[in-house]
C-alpha positions as CSV (number, residue, x, y, z in Angstrom):
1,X,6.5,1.7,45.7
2,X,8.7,4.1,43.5
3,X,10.3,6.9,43.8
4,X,8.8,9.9,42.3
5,X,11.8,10.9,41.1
6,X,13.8,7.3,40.5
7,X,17.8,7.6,40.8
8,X,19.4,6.2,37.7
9,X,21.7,4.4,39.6
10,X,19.9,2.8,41.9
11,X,18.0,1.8,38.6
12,X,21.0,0.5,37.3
13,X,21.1,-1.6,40.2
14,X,18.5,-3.2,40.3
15,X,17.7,-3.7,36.6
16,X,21.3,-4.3,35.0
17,X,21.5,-4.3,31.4
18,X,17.6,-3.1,30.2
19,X,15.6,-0.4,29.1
20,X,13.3,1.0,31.3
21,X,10.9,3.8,30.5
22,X,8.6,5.7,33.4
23,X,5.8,7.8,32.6
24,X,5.2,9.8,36.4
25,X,2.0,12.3,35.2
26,X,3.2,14.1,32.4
27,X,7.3,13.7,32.8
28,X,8.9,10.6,31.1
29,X,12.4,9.5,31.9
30,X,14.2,7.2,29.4
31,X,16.8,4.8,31.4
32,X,19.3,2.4,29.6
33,X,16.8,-0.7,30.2
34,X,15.7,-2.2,27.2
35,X,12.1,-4.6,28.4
36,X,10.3,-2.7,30.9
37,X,8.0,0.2,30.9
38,X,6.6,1.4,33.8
39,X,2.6,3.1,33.8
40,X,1.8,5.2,37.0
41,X,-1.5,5.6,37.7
42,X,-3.5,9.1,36.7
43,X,-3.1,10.5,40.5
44,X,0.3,11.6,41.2
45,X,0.7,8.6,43.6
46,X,4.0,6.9,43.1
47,X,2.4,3.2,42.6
48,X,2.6,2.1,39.4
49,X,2.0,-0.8,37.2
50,X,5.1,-2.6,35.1
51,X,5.5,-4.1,32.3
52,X,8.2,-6.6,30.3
53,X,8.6,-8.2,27.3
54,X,7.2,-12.2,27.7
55,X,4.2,-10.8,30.2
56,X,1.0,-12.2,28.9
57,X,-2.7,-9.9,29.3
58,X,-6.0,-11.0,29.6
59,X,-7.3,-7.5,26.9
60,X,-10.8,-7.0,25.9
61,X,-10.8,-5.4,22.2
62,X,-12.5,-1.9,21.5
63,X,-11.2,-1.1,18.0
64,X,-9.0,-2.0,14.9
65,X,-6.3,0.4,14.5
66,X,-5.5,1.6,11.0
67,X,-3.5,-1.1,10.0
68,X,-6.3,-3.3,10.9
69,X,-4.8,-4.8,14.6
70,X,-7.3,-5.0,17.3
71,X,-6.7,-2.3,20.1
72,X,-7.4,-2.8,23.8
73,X,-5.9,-1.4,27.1
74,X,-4.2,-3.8,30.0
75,X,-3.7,-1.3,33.7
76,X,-4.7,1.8,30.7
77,X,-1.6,0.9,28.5
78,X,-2.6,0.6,25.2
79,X,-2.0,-2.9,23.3
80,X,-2.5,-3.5,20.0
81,X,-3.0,-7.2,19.1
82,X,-3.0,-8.6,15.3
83,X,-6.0,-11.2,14.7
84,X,-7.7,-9.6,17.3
85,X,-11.2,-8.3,16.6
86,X,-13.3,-6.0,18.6
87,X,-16.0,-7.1,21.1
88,X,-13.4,-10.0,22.0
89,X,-11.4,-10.7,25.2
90,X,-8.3,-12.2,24.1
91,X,-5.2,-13.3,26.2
92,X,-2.1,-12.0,24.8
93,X,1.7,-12.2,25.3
94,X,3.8,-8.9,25.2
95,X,6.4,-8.7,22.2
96,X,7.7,-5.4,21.8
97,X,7.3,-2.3,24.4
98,X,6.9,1.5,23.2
99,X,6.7,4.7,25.1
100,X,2.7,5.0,24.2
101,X,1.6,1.1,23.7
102,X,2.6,-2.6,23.4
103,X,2.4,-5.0,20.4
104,X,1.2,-8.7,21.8
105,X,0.8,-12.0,20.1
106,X,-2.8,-13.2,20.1
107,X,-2.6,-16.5,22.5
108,X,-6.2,-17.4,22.6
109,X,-9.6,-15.8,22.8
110,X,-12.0,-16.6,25.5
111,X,-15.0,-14.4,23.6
112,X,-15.2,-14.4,20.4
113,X,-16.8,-11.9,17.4
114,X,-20.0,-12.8,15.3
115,X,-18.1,-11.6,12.2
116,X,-15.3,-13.4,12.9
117,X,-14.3,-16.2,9.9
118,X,-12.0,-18.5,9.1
119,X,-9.0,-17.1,6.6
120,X,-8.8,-19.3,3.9
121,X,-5.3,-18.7,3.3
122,X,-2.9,-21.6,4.3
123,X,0.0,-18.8,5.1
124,X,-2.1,-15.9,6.7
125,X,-0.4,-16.1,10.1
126,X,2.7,-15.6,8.8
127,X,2.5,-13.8,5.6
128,X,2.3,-9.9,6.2
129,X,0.2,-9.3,2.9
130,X,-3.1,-9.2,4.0
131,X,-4.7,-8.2,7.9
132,X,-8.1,-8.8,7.3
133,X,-9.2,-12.5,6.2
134,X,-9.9,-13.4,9.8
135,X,-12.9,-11.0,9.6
136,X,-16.3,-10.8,7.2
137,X,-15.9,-9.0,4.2
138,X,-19.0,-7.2,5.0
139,X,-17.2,-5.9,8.4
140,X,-14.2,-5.1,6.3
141,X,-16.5,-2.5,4.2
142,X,-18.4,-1.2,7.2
143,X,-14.8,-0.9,8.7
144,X,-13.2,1.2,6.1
145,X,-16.3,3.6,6.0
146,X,-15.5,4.1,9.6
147,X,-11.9,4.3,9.2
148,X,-12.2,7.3,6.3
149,X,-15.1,9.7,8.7
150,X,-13.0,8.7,11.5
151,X,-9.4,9.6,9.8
152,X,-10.9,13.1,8.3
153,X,-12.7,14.3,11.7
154,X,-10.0,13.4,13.4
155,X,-6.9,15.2,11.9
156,X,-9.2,17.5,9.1
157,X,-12.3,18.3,10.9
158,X,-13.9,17.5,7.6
159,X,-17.7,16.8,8.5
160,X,-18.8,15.7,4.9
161,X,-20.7,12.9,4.3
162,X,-18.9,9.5,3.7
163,X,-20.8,6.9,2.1
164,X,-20.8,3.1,2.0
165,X,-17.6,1.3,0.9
166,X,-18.1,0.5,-2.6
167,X,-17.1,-3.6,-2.7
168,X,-16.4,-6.6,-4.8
169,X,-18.6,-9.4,-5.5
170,X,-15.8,-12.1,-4.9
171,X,-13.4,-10.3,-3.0
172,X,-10.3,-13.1,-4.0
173,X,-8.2,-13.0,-7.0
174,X,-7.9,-9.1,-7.6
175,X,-4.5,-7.8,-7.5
176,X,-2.8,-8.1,-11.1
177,X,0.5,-7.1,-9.9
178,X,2.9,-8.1,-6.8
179,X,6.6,-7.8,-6.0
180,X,8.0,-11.1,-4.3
181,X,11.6,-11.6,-3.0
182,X,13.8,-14.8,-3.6
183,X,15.9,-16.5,-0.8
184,X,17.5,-19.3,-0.2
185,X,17.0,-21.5,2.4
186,X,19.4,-24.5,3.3
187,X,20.1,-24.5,-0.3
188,X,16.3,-24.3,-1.8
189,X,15.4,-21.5,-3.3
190,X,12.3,-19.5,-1.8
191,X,10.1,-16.8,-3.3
192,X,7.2,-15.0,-1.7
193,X,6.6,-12.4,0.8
194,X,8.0,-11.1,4.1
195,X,6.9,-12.3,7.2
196,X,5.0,-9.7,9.0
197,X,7.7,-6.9,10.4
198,X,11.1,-9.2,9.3
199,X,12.7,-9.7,6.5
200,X,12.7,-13.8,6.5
201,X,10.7,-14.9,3.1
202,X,7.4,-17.3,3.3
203,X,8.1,-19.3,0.6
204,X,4.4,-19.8,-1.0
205,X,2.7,-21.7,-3.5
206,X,-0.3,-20.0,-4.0
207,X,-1.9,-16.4,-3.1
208,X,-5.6,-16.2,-3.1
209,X,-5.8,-12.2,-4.0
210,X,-3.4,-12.7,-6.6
211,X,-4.7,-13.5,-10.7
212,X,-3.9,-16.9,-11.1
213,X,-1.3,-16.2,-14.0
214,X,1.2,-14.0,-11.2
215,X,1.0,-17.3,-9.3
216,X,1.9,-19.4,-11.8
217,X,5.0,-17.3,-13.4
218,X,6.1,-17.0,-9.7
219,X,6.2,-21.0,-9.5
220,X,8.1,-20.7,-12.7
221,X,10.5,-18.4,-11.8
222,X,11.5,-20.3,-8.4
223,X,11.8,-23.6,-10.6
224,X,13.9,-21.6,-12.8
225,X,16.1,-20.3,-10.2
226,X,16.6,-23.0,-8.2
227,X,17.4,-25.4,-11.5
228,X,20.4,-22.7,-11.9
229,X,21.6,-22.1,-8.6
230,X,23.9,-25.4,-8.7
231,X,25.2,-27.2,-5.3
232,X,28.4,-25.3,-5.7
233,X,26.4,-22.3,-5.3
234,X,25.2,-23.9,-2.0
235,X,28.5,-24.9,-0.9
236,X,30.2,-21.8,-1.6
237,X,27.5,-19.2,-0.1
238,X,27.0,-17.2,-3.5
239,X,24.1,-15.1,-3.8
240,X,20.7,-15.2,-5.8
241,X,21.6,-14.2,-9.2
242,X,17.8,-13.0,-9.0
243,X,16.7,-10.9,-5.4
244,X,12.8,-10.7,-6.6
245,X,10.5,-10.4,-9.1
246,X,7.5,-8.2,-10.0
247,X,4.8,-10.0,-11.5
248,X,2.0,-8.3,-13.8
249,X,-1.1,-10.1,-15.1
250,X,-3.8,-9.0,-17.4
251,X,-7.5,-9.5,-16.8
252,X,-8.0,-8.7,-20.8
253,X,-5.0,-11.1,-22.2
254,X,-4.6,-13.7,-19.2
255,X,-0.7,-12.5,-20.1
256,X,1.8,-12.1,-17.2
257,X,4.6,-9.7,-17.7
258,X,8.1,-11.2,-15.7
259,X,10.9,-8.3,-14.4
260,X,13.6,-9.8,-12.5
261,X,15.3,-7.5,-9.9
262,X,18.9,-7.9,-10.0
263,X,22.6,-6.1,-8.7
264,X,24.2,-8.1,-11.0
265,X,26.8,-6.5,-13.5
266,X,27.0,-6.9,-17.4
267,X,28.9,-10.1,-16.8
268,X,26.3,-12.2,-15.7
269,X,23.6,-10.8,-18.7
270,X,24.2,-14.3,-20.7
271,X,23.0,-16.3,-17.5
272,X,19.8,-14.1,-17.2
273,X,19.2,-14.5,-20.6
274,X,19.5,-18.2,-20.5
275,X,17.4,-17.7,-17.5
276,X,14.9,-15.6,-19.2
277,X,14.3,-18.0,-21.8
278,X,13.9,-20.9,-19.6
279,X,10.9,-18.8,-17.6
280,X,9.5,-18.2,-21.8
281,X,9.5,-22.2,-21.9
282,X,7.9,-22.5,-19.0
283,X,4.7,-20.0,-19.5
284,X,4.3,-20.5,-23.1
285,X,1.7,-18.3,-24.6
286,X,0.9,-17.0,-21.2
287,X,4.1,-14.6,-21.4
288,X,4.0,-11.4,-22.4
289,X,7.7,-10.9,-21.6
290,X,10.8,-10.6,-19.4
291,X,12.9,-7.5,-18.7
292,X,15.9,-7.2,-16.4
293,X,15.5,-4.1,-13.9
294,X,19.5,-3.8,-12.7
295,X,19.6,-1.4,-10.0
296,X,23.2,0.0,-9.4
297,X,24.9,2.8,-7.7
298,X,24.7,5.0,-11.1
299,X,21.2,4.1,-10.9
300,X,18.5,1.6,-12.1
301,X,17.9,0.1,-15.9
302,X,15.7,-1.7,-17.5
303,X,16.5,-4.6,-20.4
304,X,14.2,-7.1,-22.6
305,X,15.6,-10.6,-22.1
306,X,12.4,-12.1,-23.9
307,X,9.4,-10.9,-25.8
308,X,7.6,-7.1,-25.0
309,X,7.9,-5.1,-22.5
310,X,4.5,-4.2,-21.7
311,X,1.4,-5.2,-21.1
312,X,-1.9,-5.0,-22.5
313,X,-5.1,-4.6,-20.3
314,X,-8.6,-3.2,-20.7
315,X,-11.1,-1.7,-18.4
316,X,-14.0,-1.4,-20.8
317,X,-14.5,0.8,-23.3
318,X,-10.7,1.1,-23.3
319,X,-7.4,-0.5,-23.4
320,X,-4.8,0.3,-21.9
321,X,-0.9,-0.4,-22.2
322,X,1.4,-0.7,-19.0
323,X,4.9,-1.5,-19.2
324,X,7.0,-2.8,-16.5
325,X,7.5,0.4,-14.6
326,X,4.4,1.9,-15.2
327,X,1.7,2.8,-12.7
328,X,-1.2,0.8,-13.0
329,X,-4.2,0.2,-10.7
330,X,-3.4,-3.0,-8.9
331,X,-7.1,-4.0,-9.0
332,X,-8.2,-4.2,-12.6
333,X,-11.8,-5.0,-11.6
334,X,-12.8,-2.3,-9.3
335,X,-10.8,0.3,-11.8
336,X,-13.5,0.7,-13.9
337,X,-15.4,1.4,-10.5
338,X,-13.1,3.7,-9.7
339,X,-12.5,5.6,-12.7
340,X,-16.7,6.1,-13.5
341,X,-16.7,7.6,-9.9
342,X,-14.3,9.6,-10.9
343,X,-15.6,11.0,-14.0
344,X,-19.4,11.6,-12.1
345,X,-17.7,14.1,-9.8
346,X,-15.5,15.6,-12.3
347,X,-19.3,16.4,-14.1
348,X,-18.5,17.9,-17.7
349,X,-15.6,20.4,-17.7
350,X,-14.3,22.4,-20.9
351,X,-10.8,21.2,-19.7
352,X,-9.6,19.3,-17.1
353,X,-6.0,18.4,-15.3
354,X,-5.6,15.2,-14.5
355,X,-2.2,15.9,-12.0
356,X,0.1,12.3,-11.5
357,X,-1.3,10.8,-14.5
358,X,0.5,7.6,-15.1
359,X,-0.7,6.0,-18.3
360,X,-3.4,7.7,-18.6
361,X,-5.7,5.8,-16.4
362,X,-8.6,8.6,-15.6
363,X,-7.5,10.9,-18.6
364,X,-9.3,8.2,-20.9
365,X,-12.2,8.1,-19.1
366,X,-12.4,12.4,-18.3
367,X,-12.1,12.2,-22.1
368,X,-15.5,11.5,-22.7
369,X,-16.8,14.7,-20.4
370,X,-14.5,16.8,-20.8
371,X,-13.6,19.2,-24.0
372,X,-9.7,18.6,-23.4
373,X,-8.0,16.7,-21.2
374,X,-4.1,17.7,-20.2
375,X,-2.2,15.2,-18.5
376,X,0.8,15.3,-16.3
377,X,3.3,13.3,-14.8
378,X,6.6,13.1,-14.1
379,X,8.1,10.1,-15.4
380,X,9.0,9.5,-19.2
381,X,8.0,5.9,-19.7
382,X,4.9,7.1,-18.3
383,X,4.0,9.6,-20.2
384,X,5.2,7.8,-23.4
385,X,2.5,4.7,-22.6
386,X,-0.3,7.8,-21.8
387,X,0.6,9.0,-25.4
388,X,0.3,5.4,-26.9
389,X,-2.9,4.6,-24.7
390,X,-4.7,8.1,-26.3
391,X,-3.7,7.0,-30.0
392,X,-4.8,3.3,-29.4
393,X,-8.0,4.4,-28.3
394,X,-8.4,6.9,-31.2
395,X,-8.9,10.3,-28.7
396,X,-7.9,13.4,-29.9
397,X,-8.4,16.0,-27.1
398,X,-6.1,14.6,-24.6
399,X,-2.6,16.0,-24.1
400,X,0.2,14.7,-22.0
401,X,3.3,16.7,-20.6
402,X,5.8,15.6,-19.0
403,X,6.3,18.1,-16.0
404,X,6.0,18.1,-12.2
405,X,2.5,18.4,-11.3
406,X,3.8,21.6,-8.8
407,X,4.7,23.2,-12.3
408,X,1.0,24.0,-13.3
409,X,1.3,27.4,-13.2
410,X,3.3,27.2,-16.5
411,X,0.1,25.8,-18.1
412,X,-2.0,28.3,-16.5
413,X,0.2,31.2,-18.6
414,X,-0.4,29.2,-21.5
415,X,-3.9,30.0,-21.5
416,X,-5.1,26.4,-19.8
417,X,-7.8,27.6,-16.9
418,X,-9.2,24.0,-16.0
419,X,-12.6,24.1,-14.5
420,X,-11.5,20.7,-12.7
421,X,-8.3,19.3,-11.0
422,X,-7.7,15.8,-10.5
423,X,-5.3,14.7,-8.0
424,X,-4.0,11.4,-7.5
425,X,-0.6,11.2,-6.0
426,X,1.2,8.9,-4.2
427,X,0.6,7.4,-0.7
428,X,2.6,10.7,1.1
429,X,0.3,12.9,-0.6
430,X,0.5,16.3,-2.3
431,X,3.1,18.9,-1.2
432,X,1.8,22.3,0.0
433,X,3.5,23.9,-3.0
434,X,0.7,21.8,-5.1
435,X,-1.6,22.7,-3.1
436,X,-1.4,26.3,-3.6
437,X,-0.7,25.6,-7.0
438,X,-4.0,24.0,-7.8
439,X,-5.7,27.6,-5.4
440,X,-4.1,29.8,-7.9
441,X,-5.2,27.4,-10.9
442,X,-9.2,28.3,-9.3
443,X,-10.9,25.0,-10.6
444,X,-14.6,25.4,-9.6
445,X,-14.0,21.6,-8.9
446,X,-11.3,19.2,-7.2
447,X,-11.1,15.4,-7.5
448,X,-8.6,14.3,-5.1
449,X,-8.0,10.3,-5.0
450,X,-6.4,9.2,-1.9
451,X,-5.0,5.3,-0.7
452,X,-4.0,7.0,2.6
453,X,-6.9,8.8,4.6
454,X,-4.4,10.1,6.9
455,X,-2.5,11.9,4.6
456,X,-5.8,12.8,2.5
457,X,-7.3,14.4,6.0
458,X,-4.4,16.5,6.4
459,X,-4.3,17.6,2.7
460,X,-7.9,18.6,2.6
461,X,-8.0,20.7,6.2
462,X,-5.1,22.6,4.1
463,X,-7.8,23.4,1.1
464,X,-11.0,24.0,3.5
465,X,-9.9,27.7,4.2
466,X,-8.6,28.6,1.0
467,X,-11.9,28.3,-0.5
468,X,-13.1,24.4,-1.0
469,X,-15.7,22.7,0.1
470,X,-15.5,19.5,0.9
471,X,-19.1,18.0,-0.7
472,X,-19.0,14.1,-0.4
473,X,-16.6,11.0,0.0
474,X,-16.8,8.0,-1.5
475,X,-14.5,4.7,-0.2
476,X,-13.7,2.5,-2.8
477,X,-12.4,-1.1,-1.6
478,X,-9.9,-1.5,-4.1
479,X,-7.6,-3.7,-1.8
480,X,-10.2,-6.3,-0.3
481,X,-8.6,-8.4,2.8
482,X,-6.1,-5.8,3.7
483,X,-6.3,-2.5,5.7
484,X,-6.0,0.0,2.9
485,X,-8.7,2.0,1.4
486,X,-8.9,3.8,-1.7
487,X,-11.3,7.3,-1.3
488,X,-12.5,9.4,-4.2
489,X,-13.7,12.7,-3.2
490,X,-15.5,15.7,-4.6
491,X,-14.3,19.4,-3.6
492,X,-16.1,22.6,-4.7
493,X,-15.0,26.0,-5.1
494,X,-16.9,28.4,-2.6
């Protein structure tokens, strides 16, 4: 029995040196306890049902959360278990408490789901990359449909239509870029990703959704590193000259462009050229180039050690250029899926914004619906590759400004009333000053692309009574074996 209202020192007493939280109906009281949580019933009866780290939970699984973790409830606390999948009763050990829910290790399952597989990936249980190999690729798509209607009901109350998941044929060896961190380990050097929620690094050899050229230059590059980082180095502690690396391949060249991350002054530029070269020998004709991105407390630059610094990629009819610090679509094969989508619900426009442009990525394809095409984006080397992408392909009625994309209404007193909006921003989505922006601009169509459907819900409830319809949603699976979701969707002026 407890107290319905607990005295913190008798707490203290009784549970020296922990954190204990109590939720008694609707009041929660926050004690110096870190490891137990206390859930009282629904009745305002003062027997409850605790909790500690270590505990381990027989929990039958109702749901993927949106990180893809299964999510069950043990005594009506909510845990959500990684690997877990749902219509399975798993036993699972308690690792971290919260005010709300629980995080547990899957221990063992005594049911288990018909689309459950086998992830072919040697490091998948420790590598936080991907969340979804352990389950079919057709539940992934069925899942992300869900995840979408569920995401904008849910925090929009956006009823439109969302269709099938559009997927890949061979849903490995997509991504054409990825940033991996270098350690060192009882003197070897290690480079790959972070183990899921730390920052330890799982050295690997191989990684399936990667092209096969990133895997190779990352091979190189440990090699490299670890052929300069001497035994003095070891014996003395001194750090990685090198703290990661973002690889870039191309689909159309089978080129991989190297930049090495480092804090390293102007002192050491003669070793990271020696270095750079070194990764050229290794790679051959498979290098497009090496540039140094040294990132300071004035700020971050970037420097060519070896070769060009950009890449060269197509996504048929056009080609594209990307340099190291451009954004790029990270799957080169379901681009084109995604940009033709694109352009269908953009129809055939006199002009048309295309907001956060990068290099130009839907601007080339709008080009061929739309009578003139006005890119913007805020980042010079950005907008310089959008120029150079426009006069490769030989189009003449695109324009790219460099410009916030909440600055539109400059372009509107220019004369430039588009009859379509395009919105791609980042992850956090677009700023209510954008929003009201693109109002005021009154497109008879919006385009917004989304990889968050959270922040995509929220951004279209904010359009809805200002005049836009919502008319249909269309997932894209542009990140196959992981929990994110790209959505294209079509908005029309009431």
């Amino acid at each position: 029995m407890f107290p319905s209202r607990p005295d913190p020192e008798l707490w203290q007493e009784n549970f020296p040196g922990g954190k204990l939280i109590i939720y008694f109906c609707s009041a929660v009281r926050e004690l110096d306890f870190p490891g137990y949580t206390l859930v009282e019933k629904k009745a305002a009866e003062s027997e409850g049902v605790m909790f500690k780290i270590g505990d381990v939970q027989s929990v039958e699984i109702a749901d993927l959360n949106h990180q893809g973790e299964g999510v069950g409830k043990a005594a009506g606390f909510v845990l959500f278990v990684p690997e877990a999948l749902p219509g399975e009763t798993v036993t699972a050990e308690i690792i971290s408490l919260h005010k709300s829910h629980a995080y547990a290790r899957l221990l063992s399952r005594e049911s288990s789901s018909p689309h459950r597989v086998i992830p072919p990936c040697p490091y998948y249980n420790l590598c936080g990359g991907c969340q979804l190999q352990h389950l079919s690729y057709e539940m992934q798509l069925v899942w992300k449909q869900k995840r979408v209607a569920a995401s904008l009901q849910r925090i929009g109350k956006i009823e439109a239509p969302v269709l099938p998941t559009c997927g890949m044929p061979t849903p490995y060896r997509y991504r054409n870029k990825a940033r991996v961190h270098l350690a060192v380990d009882q003197g070897r050097v290690t480079a790959g990703f972070y183990e899921t929620q730390s920052h330890r690094v799982i050295d690997i050899e191989d990684c399936l959704v990667q092209h096969p050229v990133n895997v190779l230059a990352i091979n190189t590059v440990r090699r490299v590193v670890q052929e300069q980082y001497s035994n003095k180095n070891v014996r003395t502690g001194q750090p990685l000259l090198v703290t990661a690396m973002v690889v870039r391949a191309s689909f159309a060249t089978g080129q991989v462009l190297v930049t090495l991350e480092s804090a390293a002054d102007s002192s050491t530029l003669s070793r990271l050229k020696q270095l750079a070269q070194a990764i050229s020998v290794g790679l051959k004709d498979r290098l497009a180039g090496v540039v140094l991105h040294q990132m300071g407390k004035k700020g971050s630059r970037y420097t060519i050690l070896v070769g060009q610094p950009f890449l060269e990629e197509e996504i048929s009819p056009f080609r594209y250029r990307i340099s190291s610090q451009s954004f790029f679509q990270v799957n080169s094969i379901q681009a084109k899926v995604l940009f033709e989508q694109v352009t269908a619900y953009a129809a055939h426009p006199r002009t048309a914004f295309d907001l956060y442009c990068g290099t130009g990525n839907f601007a080339l394809y709008l080009s061929r619906v739309a009578e003139h095409v006005i890119g913007v984006d805020s980042a010079s080397s950005t907008i310089a590759d959008a120029k150079k992408n426009a006069a490769t392909n030989g189009l003449h009625n695109l324009e790219f400004i460099k410009s916030l994309a909440e600055d539109i209404p400059a372009l509107l007193l220019k004369g430039e009333h588009p009859k379509t909006i395009l919105l791609d921003p980042p992850r956090k989505g677009c700023s209510p000053a954008l929003l009201d922006a693109v109002v005021a601009a009154k497109p008879e169509r919006i385009v917004y692309i989304s990889c968050d459907p959270a922040t995509l819900a929220r951004d279209l409830a904010y359009l809805s009574p200002k005049g836009y319809l919502t008319q249909e949603i269309q997932p894209i699976d542009m990140f196959p074996q992981t929990s994110h979701v790209e959505t294209v969707v079509l908005m029309s002026r009431v």
